[in-house]
Each structure stands twice: as C-alpha cells, then as structure tokens.
C-alpha positions as CSV (number, residue, x, y, z in Angstrom):
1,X,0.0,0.0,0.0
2,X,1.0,3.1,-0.8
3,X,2.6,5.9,1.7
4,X,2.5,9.4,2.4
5,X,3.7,12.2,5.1
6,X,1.3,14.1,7.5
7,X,2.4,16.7,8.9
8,X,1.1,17.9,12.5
9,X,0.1,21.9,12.3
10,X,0.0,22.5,15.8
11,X,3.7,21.2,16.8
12,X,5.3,22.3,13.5
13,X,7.5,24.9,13.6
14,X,8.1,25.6,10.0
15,X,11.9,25.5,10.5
16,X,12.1,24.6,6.5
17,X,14.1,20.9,7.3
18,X,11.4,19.1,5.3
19,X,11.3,20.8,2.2
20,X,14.9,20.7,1.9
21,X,15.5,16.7,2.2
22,X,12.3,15.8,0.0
23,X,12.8,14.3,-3.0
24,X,9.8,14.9,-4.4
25,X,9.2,18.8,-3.9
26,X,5.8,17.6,-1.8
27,X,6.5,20.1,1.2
28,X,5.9,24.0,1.4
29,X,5.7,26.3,4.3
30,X,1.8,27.3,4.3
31,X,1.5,31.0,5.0
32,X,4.9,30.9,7.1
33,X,3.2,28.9,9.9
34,X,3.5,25.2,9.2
35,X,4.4,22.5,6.5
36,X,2.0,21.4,4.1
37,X,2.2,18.4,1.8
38,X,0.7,17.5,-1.6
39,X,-0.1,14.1,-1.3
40,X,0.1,13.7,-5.0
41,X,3.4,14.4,-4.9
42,X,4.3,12.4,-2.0
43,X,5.9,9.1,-1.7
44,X,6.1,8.4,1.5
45,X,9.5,7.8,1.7
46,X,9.7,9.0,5.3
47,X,12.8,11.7,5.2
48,X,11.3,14.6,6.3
49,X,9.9,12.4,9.4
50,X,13.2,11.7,10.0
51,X,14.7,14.9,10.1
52,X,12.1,16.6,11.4
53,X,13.8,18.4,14.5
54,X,10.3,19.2,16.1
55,X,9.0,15.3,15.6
56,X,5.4,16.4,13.9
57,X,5.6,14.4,10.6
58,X,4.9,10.6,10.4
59,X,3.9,8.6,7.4
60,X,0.7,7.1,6.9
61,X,-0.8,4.5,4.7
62,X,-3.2,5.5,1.9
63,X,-7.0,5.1,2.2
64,X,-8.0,2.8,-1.0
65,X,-9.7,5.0,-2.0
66,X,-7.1,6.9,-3.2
C-alpha cells in the first residue's frame, strides 16, 4: 500500500528541514506557519519524518480509495 507524510500543524515549527530533504518537492511552508504536503506528490519515503527536528511528521498509509 501506498505511503505518504502528515504533517502535524500545531507542533510544527516551520523551521524549513522538510522541504529541503524531500525528494519529491511535496512540502511548502503554508503562510509561514506550518508544513503542508501535496499528497500527490508524495511518496512516502519517510525523510522529512526523520529529520524533522520538532517530531510532527509521520507517514501514513493511503485510504484505497485513493
């Protein structure tokens, strides 16, 4: 199944660290305040979880109905 990154809005800091370690150009800063992903972009390859320095990102499976 298919994967992809959720960020969490209210512990993100929007330090930046995901956007720069994504592969896929999935992550942007939403009005300066947290990270956003476009889950049509995303893999779910898990590196912005893992750098994430405040711990809000995991990776979740996809619903099938996507």
């Amino acid at each position: 199944m298919k994967k992809y990154a959720v960020p969490n809005k209210t512990v993100c800091v929007a330090c930046g660290m995901c956007l720069k370690f994504c592969p896929r150009e999935a992550i942007t800063i939403h009005l300066g305040c947290h990270a956003l992903v476009d889950t049509e972009k995303c893999v779910g390859c898990g590196r912005c979880a893992k750098i994430c320095p405040a711990g809000c990102i995991t990776v979740t499976e996809r619903s099938a109905a996507k």
